[in-house]
C-alpha positions in Angstrom: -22.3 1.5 20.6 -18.2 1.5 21.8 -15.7 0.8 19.1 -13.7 -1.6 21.0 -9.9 -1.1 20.8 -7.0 -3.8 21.9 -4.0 -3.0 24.7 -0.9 -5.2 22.6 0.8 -4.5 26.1 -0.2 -7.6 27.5 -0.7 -11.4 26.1 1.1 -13.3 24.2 3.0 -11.2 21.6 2.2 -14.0 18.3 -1.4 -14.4 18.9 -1.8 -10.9 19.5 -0.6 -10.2 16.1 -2.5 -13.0 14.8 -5.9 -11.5 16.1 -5.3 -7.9 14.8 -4.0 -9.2 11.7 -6.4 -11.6 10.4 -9.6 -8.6 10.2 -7.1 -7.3 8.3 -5.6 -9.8 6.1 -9.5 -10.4 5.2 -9.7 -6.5 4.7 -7.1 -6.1 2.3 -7.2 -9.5 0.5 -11.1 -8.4 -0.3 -9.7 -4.4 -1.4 -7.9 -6.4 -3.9 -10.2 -9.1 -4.9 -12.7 -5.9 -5.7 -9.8 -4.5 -7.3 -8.9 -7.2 -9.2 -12.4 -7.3 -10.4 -12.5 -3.6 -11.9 -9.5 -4.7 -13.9 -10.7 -8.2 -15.0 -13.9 -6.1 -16.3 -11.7 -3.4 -17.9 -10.1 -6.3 -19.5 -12.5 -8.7 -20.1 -15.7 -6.0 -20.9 -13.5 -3.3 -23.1 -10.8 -5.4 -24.0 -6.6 -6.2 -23.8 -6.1 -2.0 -25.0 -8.0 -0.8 -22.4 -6.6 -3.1 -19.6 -3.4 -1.9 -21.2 -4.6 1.6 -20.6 -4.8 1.2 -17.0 -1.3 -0.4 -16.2 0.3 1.7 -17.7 -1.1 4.4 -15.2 -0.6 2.2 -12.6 3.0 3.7 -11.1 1.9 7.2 -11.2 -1.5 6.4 -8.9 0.5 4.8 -6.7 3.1 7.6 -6.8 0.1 9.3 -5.2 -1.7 6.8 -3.3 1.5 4.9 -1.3 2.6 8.6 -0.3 -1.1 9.3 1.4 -1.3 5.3 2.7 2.7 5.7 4.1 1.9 9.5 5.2 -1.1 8.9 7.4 0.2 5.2 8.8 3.6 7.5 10.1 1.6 10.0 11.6 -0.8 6.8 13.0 2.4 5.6 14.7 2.0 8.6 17.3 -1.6 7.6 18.2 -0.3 4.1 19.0 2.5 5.5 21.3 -0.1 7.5 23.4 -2.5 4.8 23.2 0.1 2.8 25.1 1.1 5.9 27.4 -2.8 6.3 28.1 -1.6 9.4 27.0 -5.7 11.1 25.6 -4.7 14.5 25.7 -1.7 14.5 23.3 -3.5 11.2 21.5 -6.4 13.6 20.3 -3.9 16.3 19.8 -2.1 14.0 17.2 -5.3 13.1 15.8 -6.7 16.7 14.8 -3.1 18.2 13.6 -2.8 14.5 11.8 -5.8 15.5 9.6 -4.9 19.2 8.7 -1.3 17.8 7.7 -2.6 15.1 5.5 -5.5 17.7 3.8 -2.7 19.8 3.3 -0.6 17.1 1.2 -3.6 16.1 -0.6 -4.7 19.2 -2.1 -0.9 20.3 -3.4 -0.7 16.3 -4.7 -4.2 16.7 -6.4 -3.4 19.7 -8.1 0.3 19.0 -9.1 -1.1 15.6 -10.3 -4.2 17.2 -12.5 -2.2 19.1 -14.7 1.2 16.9 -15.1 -1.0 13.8 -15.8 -1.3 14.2 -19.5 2.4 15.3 -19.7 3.8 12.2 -17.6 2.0 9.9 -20.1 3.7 11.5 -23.3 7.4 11.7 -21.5 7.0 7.6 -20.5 6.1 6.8 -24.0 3.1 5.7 -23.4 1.9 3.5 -26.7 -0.3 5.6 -28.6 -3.2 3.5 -29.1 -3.6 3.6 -25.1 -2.7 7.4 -24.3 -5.7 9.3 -24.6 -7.6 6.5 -22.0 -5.0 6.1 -20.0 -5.3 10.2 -19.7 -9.0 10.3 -18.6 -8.2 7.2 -15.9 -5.2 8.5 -14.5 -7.1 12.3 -14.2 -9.7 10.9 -12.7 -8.0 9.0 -10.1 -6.0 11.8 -9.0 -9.2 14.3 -8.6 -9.9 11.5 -5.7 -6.9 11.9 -4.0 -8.4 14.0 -0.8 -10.8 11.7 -0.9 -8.6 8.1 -0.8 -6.3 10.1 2.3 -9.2 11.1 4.5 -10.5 7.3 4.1 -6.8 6.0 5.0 -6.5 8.0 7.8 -9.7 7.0 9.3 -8.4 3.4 9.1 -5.1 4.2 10.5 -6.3 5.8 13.2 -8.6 2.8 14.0 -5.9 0.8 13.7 -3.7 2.1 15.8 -6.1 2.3 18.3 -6.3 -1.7 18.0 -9.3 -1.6 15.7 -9.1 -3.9 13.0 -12.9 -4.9 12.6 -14.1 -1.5 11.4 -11.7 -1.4 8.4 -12.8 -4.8 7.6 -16.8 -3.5 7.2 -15.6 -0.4 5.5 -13.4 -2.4 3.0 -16.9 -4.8 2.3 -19.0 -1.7 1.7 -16.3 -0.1 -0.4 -16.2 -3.7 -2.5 -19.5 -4.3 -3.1 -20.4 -0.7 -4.2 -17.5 -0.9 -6.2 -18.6 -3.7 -7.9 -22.0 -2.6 -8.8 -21.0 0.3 -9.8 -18.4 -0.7 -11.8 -21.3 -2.9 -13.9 -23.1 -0.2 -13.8 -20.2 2.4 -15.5 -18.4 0.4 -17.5 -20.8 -2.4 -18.4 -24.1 -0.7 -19.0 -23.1 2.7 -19.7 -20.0 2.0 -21.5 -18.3 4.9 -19.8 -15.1 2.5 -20.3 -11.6 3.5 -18.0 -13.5 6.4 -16.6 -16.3 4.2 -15.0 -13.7 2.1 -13.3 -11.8 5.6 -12.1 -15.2 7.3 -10.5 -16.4 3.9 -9.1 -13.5 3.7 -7.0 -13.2 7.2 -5.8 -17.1 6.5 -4.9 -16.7 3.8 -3.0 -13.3 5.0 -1.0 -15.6 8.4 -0.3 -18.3 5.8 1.2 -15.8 3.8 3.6 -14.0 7.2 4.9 -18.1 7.9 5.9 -18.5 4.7 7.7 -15.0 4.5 9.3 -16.2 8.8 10.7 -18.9 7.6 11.9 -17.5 4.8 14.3 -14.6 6.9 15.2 -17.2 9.1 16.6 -18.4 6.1 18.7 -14.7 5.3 20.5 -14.5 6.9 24.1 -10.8 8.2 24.2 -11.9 10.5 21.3 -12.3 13.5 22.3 -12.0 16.8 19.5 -13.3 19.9 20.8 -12.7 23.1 18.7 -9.1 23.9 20.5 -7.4 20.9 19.6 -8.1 22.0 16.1 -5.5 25.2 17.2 -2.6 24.7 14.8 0.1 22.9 16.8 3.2 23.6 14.9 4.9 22.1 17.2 3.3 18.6 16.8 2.8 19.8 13.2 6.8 19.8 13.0 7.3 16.2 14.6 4.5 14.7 12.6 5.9 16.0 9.4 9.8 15.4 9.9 9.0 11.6 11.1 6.4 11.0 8.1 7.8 12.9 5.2 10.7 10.8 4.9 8.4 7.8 5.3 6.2 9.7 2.3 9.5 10.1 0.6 10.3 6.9 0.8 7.6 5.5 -1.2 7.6 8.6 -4.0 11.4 7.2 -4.4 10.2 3.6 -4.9 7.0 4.8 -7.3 9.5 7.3 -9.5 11.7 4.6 -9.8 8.4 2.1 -11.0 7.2 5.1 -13.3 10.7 5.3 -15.0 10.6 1.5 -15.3 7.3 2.0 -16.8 8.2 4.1 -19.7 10.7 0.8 -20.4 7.7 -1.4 -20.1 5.7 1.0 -22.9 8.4 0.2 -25.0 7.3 -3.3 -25.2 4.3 -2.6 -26.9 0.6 -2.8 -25.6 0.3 -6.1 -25.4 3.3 -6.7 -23.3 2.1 -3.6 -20.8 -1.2 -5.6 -20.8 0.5 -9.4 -19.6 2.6 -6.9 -17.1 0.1 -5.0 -15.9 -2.3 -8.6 -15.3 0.4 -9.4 -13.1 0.9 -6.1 -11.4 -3.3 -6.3 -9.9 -2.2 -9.7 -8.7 0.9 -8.2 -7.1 -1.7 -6.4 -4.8 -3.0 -9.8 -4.0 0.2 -11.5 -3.0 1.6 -8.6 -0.6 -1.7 -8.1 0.7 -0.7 -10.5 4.2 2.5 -8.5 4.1 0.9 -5.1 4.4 -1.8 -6.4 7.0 1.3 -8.3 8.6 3.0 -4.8 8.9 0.3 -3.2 10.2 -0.4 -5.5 12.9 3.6 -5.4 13.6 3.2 -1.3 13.6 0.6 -1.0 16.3 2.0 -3.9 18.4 5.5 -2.5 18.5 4.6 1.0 18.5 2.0 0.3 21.8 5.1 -1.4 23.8 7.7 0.7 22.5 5.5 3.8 24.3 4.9 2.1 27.3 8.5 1.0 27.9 8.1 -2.8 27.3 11.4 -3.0 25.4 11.5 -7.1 26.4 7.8 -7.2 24.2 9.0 -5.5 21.6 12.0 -8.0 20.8 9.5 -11.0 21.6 7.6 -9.4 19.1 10.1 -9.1 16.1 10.8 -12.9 16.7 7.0 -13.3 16.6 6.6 -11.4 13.2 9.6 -13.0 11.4 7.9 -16.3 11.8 4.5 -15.1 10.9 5.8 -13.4 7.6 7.9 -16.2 6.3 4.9 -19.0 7.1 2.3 -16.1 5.1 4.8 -15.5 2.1 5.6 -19.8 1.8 1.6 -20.3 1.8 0.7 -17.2 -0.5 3.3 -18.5 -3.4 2.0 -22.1 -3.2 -1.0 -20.7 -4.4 -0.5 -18.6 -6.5 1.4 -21.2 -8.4 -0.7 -23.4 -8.5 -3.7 -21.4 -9.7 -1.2 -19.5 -11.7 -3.4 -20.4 -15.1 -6.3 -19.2 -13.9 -5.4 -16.2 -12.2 -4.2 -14.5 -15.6 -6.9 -15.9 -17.5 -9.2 -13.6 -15.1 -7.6 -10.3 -16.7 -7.0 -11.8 -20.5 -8.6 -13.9 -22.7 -6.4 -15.7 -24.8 -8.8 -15.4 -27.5 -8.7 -11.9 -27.9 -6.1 -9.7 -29.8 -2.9 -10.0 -28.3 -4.1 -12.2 -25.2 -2.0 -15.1 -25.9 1.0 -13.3 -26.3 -0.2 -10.8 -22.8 -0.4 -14.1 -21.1 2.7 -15.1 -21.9 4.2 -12.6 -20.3 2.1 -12.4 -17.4 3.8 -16.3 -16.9 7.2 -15.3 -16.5 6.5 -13.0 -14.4 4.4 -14.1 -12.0 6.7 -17.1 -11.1 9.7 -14.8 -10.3 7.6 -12.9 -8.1 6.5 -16.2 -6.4 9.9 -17.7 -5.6 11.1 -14.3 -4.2 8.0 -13.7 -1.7 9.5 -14.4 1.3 12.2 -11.7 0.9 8.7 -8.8 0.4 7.1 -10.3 3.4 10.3 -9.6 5.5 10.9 -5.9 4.5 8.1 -4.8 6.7 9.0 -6.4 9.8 12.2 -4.4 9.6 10.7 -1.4 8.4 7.6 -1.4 11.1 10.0 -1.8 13.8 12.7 0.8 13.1 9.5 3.4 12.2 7.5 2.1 15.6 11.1 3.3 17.6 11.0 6.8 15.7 13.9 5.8 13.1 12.0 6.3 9.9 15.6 7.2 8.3 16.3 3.2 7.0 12.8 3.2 5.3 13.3 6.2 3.6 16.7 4.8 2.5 15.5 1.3 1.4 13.2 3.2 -0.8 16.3 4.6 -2.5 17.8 1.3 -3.1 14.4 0.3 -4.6 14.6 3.2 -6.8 18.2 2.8 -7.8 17.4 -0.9 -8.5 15.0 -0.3 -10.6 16.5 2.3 -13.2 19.5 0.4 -13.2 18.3 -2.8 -14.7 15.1 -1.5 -16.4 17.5 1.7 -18.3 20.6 0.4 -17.9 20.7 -3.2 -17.7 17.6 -3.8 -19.9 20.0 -2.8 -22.9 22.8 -6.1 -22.2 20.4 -8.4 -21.1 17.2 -7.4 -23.1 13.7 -8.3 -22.4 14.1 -10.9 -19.9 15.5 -8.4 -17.4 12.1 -6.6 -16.6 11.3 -9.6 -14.8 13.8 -10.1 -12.4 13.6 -6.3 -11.4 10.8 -6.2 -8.8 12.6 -9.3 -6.8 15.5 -7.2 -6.7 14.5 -4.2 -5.8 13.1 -6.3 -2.9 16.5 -7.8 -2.0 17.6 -4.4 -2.0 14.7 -2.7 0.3 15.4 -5.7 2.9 19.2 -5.2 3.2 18.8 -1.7 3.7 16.5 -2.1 6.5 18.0 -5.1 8.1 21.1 -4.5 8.5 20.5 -1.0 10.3 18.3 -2.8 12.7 20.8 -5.3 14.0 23.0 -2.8 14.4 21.0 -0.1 16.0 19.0 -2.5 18.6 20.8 -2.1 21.2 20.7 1.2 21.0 16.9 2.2 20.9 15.7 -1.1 23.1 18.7 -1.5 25.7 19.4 -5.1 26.7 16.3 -6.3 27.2 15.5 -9.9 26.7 13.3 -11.7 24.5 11.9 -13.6 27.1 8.0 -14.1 26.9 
């Protein structure tokens, strides 16, 4: 069986998009879903403490897990270039010294991440009542960190090879297995937080399997034993373009775990409404990321071949696609606002009114600033797909700076109320950054080619 892959260099640039994206859209909208799901059992089978327990771990696993996701898409970028160039050699070249690069960051993130995990709890005031399981979960993810980046890379590659579909089956095995075994854990066994943790590192270990095993089955693949040769060279590139796209996303994820130790403050009730609202967060950018990665291939593939005229028909293309996603993804989620918190907490329970509450005013600020999320990664995806990964590294820095501003700073004028209005403007800030730099550098990376197609 041939894994089929997709030339963007040709066709029309929006349904292009449109066709890689969807499988993906449906890929990553059912990661969360499943995700979701380990939560609302956390939550709805241990209780508002333990749901509690996991939020407030939340910014330091994705301190970890946006570094390997941003690390291996950057390095996924080069694959699409060749892929355009019909470039195999140096394609499979990338591939192999891709793999040793992001093994590499994996095991010095794993074992940084073991034995500060218990310390980073205590110094962000996590509530006391919630530290010990918020310990075991946060441990436990981290011991699955070579195991989440050898599954994202797999993807990455595959997508950048125009192979959305085989991240789609992967993501369905990874969701039902999760699932069952999270009834299984955490239901049945009462293993609590730590059932949730070792289900999913089970079930990313699973998709990393499937997602080997149809690499194996694509034709330009080719990895004897001496493009395994280290390749410092291409190990140099690889690292000085993704790093600062890695760097970029530590930034952002320090800034969210200092906000966090703000959040703690609040009490575990409060961390619980926040933290019901942070898993939906994952469901309302979940277009955007499949958006941007459809955006990343397609500009990436033209950009290598020379198709300067496609790339700007392309931009146009994704600005439309990303406002239209973010309009129909807050609709939604406002209407079934009610709902969608009541899957995490029940208002019966010990401090679920007062969780949901906060979950409320939350949500809706996220809702009305959607459109400005959805547009970040059109800018980002097509200064990184031209080799500027700079701007991205530097929107993550007004992230950051946002973010302990009003949550430290701020947070002490204002009060409470300013912990909701900080994600939406660390947004605002992200999309300036990257914006601005694009308009102004354009000319300069893509010439004066028209958008004409």
């Amino acid at each position: 069986m041939m894994i089929k892959t997709t030339d963007m260099t040709v066709g029309k640039p929006i349904k292009l998009i449109l066709q890689f994206a969807l499988p993906l859209i449906i890929t990553n909208l059912g990661q969360q879903l499943y995700m979701i799901v380990d939560a609302a059992i956390v939550g709805r089978g241990v209780g508002v403490k333990a749901l509690a327990a996991v939020g407030s771990a939340d910014w330091i696993i994705w301190l970890f897990l946006w570094t390997v996701c941003v690390l291996t898409q950057g390095f996924a970028t080069f694959v699409s270039r060749y892929f355009g160039e019909k470039n195999f050699t140096e394609l499979n070249r990338t591939i192999a010294m891709s793999t040793v690069l992001s093994v590499a960051f994996a095991l010095v993130l794993t074992l940084a991440g073991v034995f500060t995990a218990k310390p980073l709890l205590l110094l962000l005031d996590t509530p006391q009542d919630i530290i010990d399981s918020a310990a075991i979960y946060l441990i436990t993810m981290i011991a699955g960190t070579v195991v989440v980046t050898l599954y994202n890379l797999a993807a990455a590659i595959l997508r950048a090879l125009g192979d959305s579909k085989t991240p789609l089956v992967a993501m369905i095995i990874a969701a039902v297995l999760n699932i069952g075994l999270d009834l299984l854990f955490v239901v049945v066994l009462k293993l609590g937080v730590f059932g949730a943790a070792i289900a999913s590192v089970i079930s990313q270990l699973f998709s990393f399997f499937y997602c080997l095993v149809q690499i194996k089955n694509i034709s330009c693949i080719f990895l004897p034993r001496e493009m395994w040769q280290l390749d410092f060279t291409r190990i140099k590139e690889l690292f000085f373009f993704g790093f600062p796209l890695a760097l970029q996303y530590i930034v952002i994820s320090l800034g969210g775990v200092i906000l966090q130790s703000t959040i703690n403050l609040q009490g575990s009730f409060f961390v619980a409404g926040y933290t019901a609202v942070n898993k939906l967060y994952g469901l309302l950018e979940c277009s955007a990321i499949s958006l941007g990665s459809a955006f990343s291939t397609y500009f990436a593939q033209n950009f290598g071949a020379g198709r300067n005229d496609r790339v700007l028909s392309g931009v146009r293309a994704s600005f439309l696609l990303s406002v239209i996603a973010a309009a129909v993804v807050a609709l939604l989620t406002m209407i079934f606002e009610k709902n969608l918190l009541q899957f995490f907490l029940d208002p019966s329970m010990e401090g679920g009114f007062e969780a949901m509450q906060t979950g409320k005013n939350y949500l809706v600020l996220m809702c009305i600033n959607m459109p400005v999320l959805y547009l970040i990664y059109v800018y980002r995806h097509i200064l990184q797909a031209v080799g500027n990964s700079l701007w991205s590294m530097l929107s993550g820095f007004a992230e950051f700076i946002i973010r302990v501003s009003m949550g430290k700073f701020l947070f002490l004028i204002l009060g409470v109320n300013t912990l909701y209005y900080i994600e939406p403007a660390a947004w605002l800030g992200a999309l300036v950054t990257v914006m601005i730099p694009y308009y102004i550098l354009r000319k300069k990376y893509l010439g004066n080619a028209n958008d004409n197609i």
